[in-house]
C-alpha positions as CSV (number, residue, x, y, z in Angstrom):
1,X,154.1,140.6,-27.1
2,X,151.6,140.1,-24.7
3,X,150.5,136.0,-24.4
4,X,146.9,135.7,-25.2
5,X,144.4,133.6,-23.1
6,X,142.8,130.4,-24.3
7,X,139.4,131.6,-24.1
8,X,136.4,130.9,-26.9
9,X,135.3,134.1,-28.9
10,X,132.2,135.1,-27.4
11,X,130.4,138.2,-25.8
12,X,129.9,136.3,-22.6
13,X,133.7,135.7,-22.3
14,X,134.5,139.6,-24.0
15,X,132.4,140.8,-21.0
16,X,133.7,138.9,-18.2
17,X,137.3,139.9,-19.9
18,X,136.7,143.0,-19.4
19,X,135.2,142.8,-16.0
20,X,138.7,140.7,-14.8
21,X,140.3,144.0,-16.7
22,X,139.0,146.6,-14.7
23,X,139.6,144.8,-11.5
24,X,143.2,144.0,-12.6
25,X,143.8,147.8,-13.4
26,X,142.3,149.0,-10.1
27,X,144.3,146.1,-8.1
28,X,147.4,147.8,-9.8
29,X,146.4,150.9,-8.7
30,X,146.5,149.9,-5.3
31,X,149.4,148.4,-5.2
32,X,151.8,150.5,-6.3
33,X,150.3,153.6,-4.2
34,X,150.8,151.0,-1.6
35,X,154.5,150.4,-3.4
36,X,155.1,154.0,-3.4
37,X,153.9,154.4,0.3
38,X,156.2,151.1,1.6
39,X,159.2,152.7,-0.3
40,X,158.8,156.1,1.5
41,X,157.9,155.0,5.0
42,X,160.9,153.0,4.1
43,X,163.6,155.7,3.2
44,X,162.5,157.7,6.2
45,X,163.2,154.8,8.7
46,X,166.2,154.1,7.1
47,X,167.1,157.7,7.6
48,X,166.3,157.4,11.1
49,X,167.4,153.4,12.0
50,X,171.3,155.0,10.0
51,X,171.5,158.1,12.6
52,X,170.4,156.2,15.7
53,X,173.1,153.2,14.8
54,X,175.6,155.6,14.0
55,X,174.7,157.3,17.4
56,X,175.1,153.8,19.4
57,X,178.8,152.8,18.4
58,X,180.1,156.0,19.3
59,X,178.9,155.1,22.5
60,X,179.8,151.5,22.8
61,X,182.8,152.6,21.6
62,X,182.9,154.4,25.1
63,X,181.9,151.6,26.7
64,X,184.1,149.1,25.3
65,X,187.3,152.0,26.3
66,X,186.0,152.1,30.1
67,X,185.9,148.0,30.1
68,X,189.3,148.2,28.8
69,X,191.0,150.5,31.0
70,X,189.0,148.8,34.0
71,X,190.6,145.2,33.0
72,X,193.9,146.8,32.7
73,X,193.8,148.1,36.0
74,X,192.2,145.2,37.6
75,X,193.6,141.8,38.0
76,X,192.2,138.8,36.0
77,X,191.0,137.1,38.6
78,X,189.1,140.0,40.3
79,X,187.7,140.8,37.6
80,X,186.3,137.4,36.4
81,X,185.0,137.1,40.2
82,X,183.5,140.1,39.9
83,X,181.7,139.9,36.9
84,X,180.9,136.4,37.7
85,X,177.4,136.8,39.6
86,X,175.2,139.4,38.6
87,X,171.8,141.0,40.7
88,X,170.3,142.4,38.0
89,X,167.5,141.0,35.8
90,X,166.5,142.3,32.2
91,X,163.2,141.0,31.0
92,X,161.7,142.0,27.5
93,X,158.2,142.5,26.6
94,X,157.4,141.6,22.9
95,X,155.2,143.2,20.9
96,X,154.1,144.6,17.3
97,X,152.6,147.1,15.2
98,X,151.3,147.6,11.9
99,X,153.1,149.9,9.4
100,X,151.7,149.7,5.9
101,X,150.5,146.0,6.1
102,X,153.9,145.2,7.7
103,X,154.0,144.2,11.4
104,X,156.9,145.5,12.8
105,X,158.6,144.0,16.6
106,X,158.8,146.3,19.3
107,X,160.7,145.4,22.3
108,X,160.7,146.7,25.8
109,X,163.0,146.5,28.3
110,X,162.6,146.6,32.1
111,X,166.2,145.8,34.1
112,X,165.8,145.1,37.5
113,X,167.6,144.5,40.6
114,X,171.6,146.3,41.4
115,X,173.9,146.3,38.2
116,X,177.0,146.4,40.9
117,X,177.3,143.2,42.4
118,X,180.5,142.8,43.7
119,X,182.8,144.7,46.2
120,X,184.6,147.9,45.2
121,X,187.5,147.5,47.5
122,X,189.0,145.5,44.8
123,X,187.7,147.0,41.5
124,X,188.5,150.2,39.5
125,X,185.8,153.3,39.3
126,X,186.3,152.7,35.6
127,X,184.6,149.1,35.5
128,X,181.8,150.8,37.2
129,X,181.4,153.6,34.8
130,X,181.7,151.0,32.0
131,X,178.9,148.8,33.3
132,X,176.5,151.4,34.0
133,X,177.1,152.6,30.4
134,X,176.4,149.0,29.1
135,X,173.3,148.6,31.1
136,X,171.8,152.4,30.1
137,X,172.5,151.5,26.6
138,X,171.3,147.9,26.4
139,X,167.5,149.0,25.7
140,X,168.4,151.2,23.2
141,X,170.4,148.7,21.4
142,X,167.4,146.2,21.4
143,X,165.6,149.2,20.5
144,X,168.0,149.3,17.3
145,X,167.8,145.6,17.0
146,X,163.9,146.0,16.7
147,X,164.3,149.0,14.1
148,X,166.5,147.1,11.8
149,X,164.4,143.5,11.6
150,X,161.5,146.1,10.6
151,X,163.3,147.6,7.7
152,X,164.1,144.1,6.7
153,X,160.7,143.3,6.7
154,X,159.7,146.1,5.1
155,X,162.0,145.6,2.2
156,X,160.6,141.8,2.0
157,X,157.4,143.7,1.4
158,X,158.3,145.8,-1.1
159,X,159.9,143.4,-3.1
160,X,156.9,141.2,-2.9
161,X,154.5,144.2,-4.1
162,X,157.1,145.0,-6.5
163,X,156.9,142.0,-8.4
164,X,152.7,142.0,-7.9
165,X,152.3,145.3,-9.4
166,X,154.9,144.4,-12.2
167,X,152.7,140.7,-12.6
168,X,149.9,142.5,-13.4
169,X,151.3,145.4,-15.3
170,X,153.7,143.3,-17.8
171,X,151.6,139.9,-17.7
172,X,148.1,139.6,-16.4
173,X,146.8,143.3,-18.0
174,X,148.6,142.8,-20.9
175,X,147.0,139.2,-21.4
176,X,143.1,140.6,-21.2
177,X,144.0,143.4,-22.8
178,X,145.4,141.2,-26.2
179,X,142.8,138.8,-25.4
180,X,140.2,141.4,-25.6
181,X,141.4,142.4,-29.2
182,X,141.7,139.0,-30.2
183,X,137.4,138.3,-28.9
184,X,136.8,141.4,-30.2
185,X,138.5,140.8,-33.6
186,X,137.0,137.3,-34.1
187,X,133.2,139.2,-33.5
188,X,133.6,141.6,-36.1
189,X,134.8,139.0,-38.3
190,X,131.8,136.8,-37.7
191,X,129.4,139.6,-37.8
192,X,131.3,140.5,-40.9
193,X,130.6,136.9,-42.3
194,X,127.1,137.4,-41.2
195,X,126.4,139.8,-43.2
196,X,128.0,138.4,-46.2
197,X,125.9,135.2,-45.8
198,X,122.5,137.3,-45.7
199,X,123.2,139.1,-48.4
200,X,124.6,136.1,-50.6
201,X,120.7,135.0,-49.2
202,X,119.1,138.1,-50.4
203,X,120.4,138.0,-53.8
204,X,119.7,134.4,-54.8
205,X,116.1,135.4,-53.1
206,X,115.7,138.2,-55.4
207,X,117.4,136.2,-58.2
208,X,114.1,133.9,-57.7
Protein backbone atom coordinates (compact mmCIF):
# COMPACT_ATOMS: atom_id res chain seq x y z
CA UNK A 1 0.00 0.00 0.00
CA UNK A 2 0.87 3.21 -1.00
CA UNK A 3 2.43 5.62 2.16
CA UNK A 4 0.15 8.57 2.51
CA UNK A 5 1.54 12.15 2.94
CA UNK A 6 1.26 14.23 6.12
CA UNK A 7 -0.69 16.87 4.71
CA UNK A 8 -3.95 18.72 6.55
CA UNK A 9 -7.43 17.99 4.77
CA UNK A 10 -8.12 20.95 2.86
CA UNK A 11 -9.14 22.06 -0.79
CA UNK A 12 -6.07 24.26 -0.91
CA UNK A 13 -3.81 21.21 -0.28
CA UNK A 14 -6.39 18.65 -2.58
CA UNK A 15 -5.58 21.14 -5.31
CA UNK A 16 -2.06 21.61 -5.13
CA UNK A 17 -2.02 17.52 -4.74
CA UNK A 18 -3.31 17.23 -7.60
CA UNK A 19 -1.30 19.83 -9.43
CA UNK A 20 2.16 17.86 -8.00
CA UNK A 21 0.03 14.74 -9.64
CA UNK A 22 -0.20 15.76 -12.96
CA UNK A 23 3.35 16.93 -13.11
CA UNK A 24 4.49 13.68 -11.55
CA UNK A 25 2.49 11.63 -14.20
CA UNK A 26 3.84 13.76 -17.15
CA UNK A 27 7.57 13.57 -15.58
CA UNK A 28 6.93 9.76 -15.83
CA UNK A 29 5.93 10.02 -19.13
CA UNK A 30 9.06 11.47 -20.13
CA UNK A 31 11.18 9.42 -18.67
CA UNK A 32 10.50 6.20 -19.59
CA UNK A 33 10.05 7.32 -23.47
CA UNK A 34 13.49 8.62 -22.60
CA UNK A 35 14.09 4.92 -20.81
CA UNK A 36 12.75 3.20 -23.79
CA UNK A 37 14.90 5.45 -26.16
CA UNK A 38 18.40 4.97 -23.94
CA UNK A 39 17.65 1.21 -24.02
CA UNK A 40 17.36 1.09 -27.84
CA UNK A 41 20.09 3.45 -28.79
CA UNK A 42 21.69 1.13 -26.37
CA UNK A 43 21.13 -2.38 -27.96
CA UNK A 44 22.00 -0.99 -31.38
CA UNK A 45 25.53 0.19 -30.23
CA UNK A 46 26.02 -2.80 -28.46
CA UNK A 47 25.27 -4.55 -31.66
CA UNK A 48 27.69 -2.55 -33.32
CA UNK A 49 30.59 -1.92 -30.40
CA UNK A 50 30.23 -6.56 -30.34
CA UNK A 51 30.98 -6.76 -34.31
CA UNK A 52 33.71 -4.12 -34.45
CA UNK A 53 35.56 -5.85 -31.25
CA UNK A 54 35.02 -9.14 -32.57
CA UNK A 55 36.49 -7.63 -35.92
CA UNK A 56 39.77 -6.16 -33.95
CA UNK A 57 41.17 -9.49 -32.28
CA UNK A 58 41.12 -11.29 -35.28
CA UNK A 59 43.37 -8.85 -36.36
CA UNK A 60 45.57 -8.31 -33.47
CA UNK A 61 45.57 -11.74 -33.45
CA UNK A 62 47.53 -11.20 -36.85
CA UNK A 63 49.54 -8.79 -35.40
CA UNK A 64 50.56 -10.52 -32.33
CA UNK A 65 51.55 -13.86 -35.03
CA UNK A 66 53.81 -11.43 -37.22
CA UNK A 67 55.57 -9.96 -33.80
CA UNK A 68 56.09 -13.53 -32.95
CA UNK A 69 57.57 -14.91 -35.92
CA UNK A 70 59.68 -11.60 -36.36
CA UNK A 71 61.21 -12.17 -32.55
CA UNK A 72 61.88 -15.75 -33.49
CA UNK A 73 63.79 -14.90 -36.36
CA UNK A 74 65.57 -11.99 -34.90
CA UNK A 75 67.94 -12.00 -32.10
CA UNK A 76 67.05 -10.48 -28.66
CA UNK A 77 69.25 -7.95 -28.75
CA UNK A 78 68.43 -6.62 -32.24
CA UNK A 79 65.34 -6.63 -31.64
CA UNK A 80 65.24 -4.73 -28.28
CA UNK A 81 67.63 -2.09 -30.13
CA UNK A 82 65.40 -1.91 -32.67
CA UNK A 83 62.33 -1.33 -31.01
CA UNK A 84 64.10 0.80 -28.58
CA UNK A 85 63.75 4.41 -30.22
CA UNK A 86 60.84 5.23 -32.12
CA UNK A 87 60.12 8.39 -34.87
CA UNK A 88 56.74 8.27 -34.78
CA UNK A 89 54.41 10.43 -32.64
CA UNK A 90 50.59 9.59 -31.90
CA UNK A 91 48.65 12.53 -30.49
CA UNK A 92 44.84 12.22 -29.62
CA UNK A 93 42.27 14.89 -29.86
CA UNK A 94 39.48 14.49 -27.18
CA UNK A 95 36.18 15.23 -27.63
CA UNK A 96 32.29 14.53 -27.01
CA UNK A 97 28.88 14.21 -28.14
CA UNK A 98 25.57 14.03 -26.95
CA UNK A 99 23.49 10.87 -27.35
CA UNK A 100 20.18 10.88 -25.47
CA UNK A 101 21.45 13.24 -22.55
CA UNK A 102 24.58 11.10 -22.45
CA UNK A 103 27.93 12.60 -23.56
CA UNK A 104 29.79 10.14 -25.15
CA UNK A 105 34.16 10.53 -25.76
CA UNK A 106 35.34 10.51 -29.05
CA UNK A 107 38.92 10.18 -29.72
CA UNK A 108 41.02 11.06 -32.75
CA UNK A 109 44.05 9.94 -33.67
CA UNK A 110 46.76 11.59 -35.88
CA UNK A 111 50.39 9.40 -35.96
CA UNK A 112 53.06 11.16 -37.15
CA UNK A 113 56.56 10.87 -38.19
CA UNK A 114 58.25 7.07 -39.70
CA UNK A 115 56.91 3.93 -37.86
CA UNK A 116 60.34 2.20 -39.10
CA UNK A 117 63.07 3.42 -37.19
CA UNK A 118 65.74 1.26 -37.25
CA UNK A 119 67.86 -0.49 -39.91
CA UNK A 120 66.59 -3.46 -41.88
CA UNK A 121 69.89 -5.12 -42.57
CA UNK A 122 69.43 -6.74 -39.26
CA UNK A 123 65.57 -7.18 -38.89
CA UNK A 124 63.01 -9.65 -40.46
CA UNK A 125 60.26 -8.36 -43.19
CA UNK A 126 57.88 -9.91 -40.69
CA UNK A 127 58.62 -7.26 -37.75
CA UNK A 128 57.84 -4.74 -40.34
CA UNK A 129 54.59 -6.20 -41.42
CA UNK A 130 53.70 -6.58 -37.77
CA UNK A 131 54.40 -2.90 -36.83
CA UNK A 132 52.62 -1.49 -39.65
CA UNK A 133 49.66 -3.67 -38.68
CA UNK A 134 49.91 -2.33 -35.06
CA UNK A 135 50.18 1.22 -36.04
CA UNK A 136 47.05 0.95 -38.83
CA UNK A 137 45.07 -0.59 -36.10
CA UNK A 138 45.89 1.51 -33.11
CA UNK A 139 43.08 4.26 -34.00
CA UNK A 140 40.66 1.95 -34.43
CA UNK A 141 41.33 0.31 -31.19
CA UNK A 142 40.98 3.71 -29.32
CA UNK A 143 38.16 4.05 -31.53
CA UNK A 144 36.79 0.75 -29.76
CA UNK A 145 38.10 1.99 -26.43
CA UNK A 146 35.87 5.17 -27.05
CA UNK A 147 32.64 2.97 -28.10
CA UNK A 148 32.79 0.82 -25.02
CA UNK A 149 33.24 3.80 -22.16
CA UNK A 150 29.98 5.07 -24.01
CA UNK A 151 27.97 2.05 -23.58
CA UNK A 152 29.09 2.13 -20.02
CA UNK A 153 27.85 5.39 -19.69
CA UNK A 154 24.86 4.74 -21.26
CA UNK A 155 24.00 1.84 -19.09
CA UNK A 156 24.88 4.25 -15.88
CA UNK A 157 22.06 6.29 -17.46
CA UNK A 158 19.62 3.92 -17.84
CA UNK A 159 19.91 2.54 -14.54
CA UNK A 160 19.60 5.97 -13.14
CA UNK A 161 16.24 6.73 -15.18
CA UNK A 162 15.24 3.28 -14.33
CA UNK A 163 15.02 3.77 -10.91
CA UNK A 164 13.45 7.64 -11.51
CA UNK A 165 10.70 6.36 -13.48
CA UNK A 166 10.14 3.44 -11.02
CA UNK A 167 10.40 6.36 -7.92
CA UNK A 168 7.72 7.96 -9.24
CA UNK A 169 5.58 5.11 -10.52
CA UNK A 170 5.76 2.84 -7.20
CA UNK A 171 6.38 5.76 -4.60
CA UNK A 172 5.82 9.37 -5.35
CA UNK A 173 2.39 8.85 -7.72
CA UNK A 174 1.16 6.34 -5.64
CA UNK A 175 1.68 8.69 -2.48
CA UNK A 176 -0.64 11.83 -4.08
CA UNK A 177 -2.73 9.47 -5.53
CA UNK A 178 -3.65 7.75 -1.76
CA UNK A 179 -3.18 11.10 -0.32
CA UNK A 180 -5.69 12.50 -2.70
CA UNK A 181 -8.37 9.83 -1.49
CA UNK A 182 -7.58 10.34 1.95
CA UNK A 183 -8.21 14.77 1.44
CA UNK A 184 -10.91 13.87 -0.53
CA UNK A 185 -12.37 11.33 1.90
CA UNK A 186 -11.99 13.63 5.06
CA UNK A 187 -14.12 16.58 2.77
CA UNK A 188 -16.99 14.51 2.21
CA UNK A 189 -16.98 13.51 5.61
CA UNK A 190 -17.03 17.05 6.87
CA UNK A 191 -19.37 18.25 4.37
CA UNK A 192 -21.30 15.16 5.44
CA UNK A 193 -21.08 16.47 9.16
CA UNK A 194 -22.08 19.74 7.87
CA UNK A 195 -25.05 18.86 6.83
CA UNK A 196 -25.94 16.88 9.73
CA UNK A 197 -25.27 19.92 12.01
CA UNK A 198 -27.69 22.26 9.84
CA UNK A 199 -30.24 20.06 9.89
CA UNK A 200 -29.98 19.02 13.69
CA UNK A 201 -30.19 23.31 13.57
CA UNK A 202 -33.26 23.33 11.46
CA UNK A 203 -35.20 20.92 13.43
CA UNK A 204 -34.72 22.41 16.92
CA UNK A 205 -35.57 25.77 14.86
CA UNK A 206 -38.70 24.46 13.70
CA UNK A 207 -39.23 22.61 17.04
CA UNK A 208 -39.33 26.47 18.44
Amino acid sequence: MAKRLSVNPNRMELSRLKKRLVVAKRGHKLLKDKQDALIKAFLERARQVKALREELEKELALCYQSFLLARAQTLPVMLEQALMISSMRCRVEVGQRNVMSVLIPEYEVHQEGEGLSYGLANTSGSLDLSLERFSALLPRLIHLAAEEKGLKLMATEIEKTRRRVNALEHVLIPSFQETARYITMKLDEQERAGLSRLMRIKEIVRSH
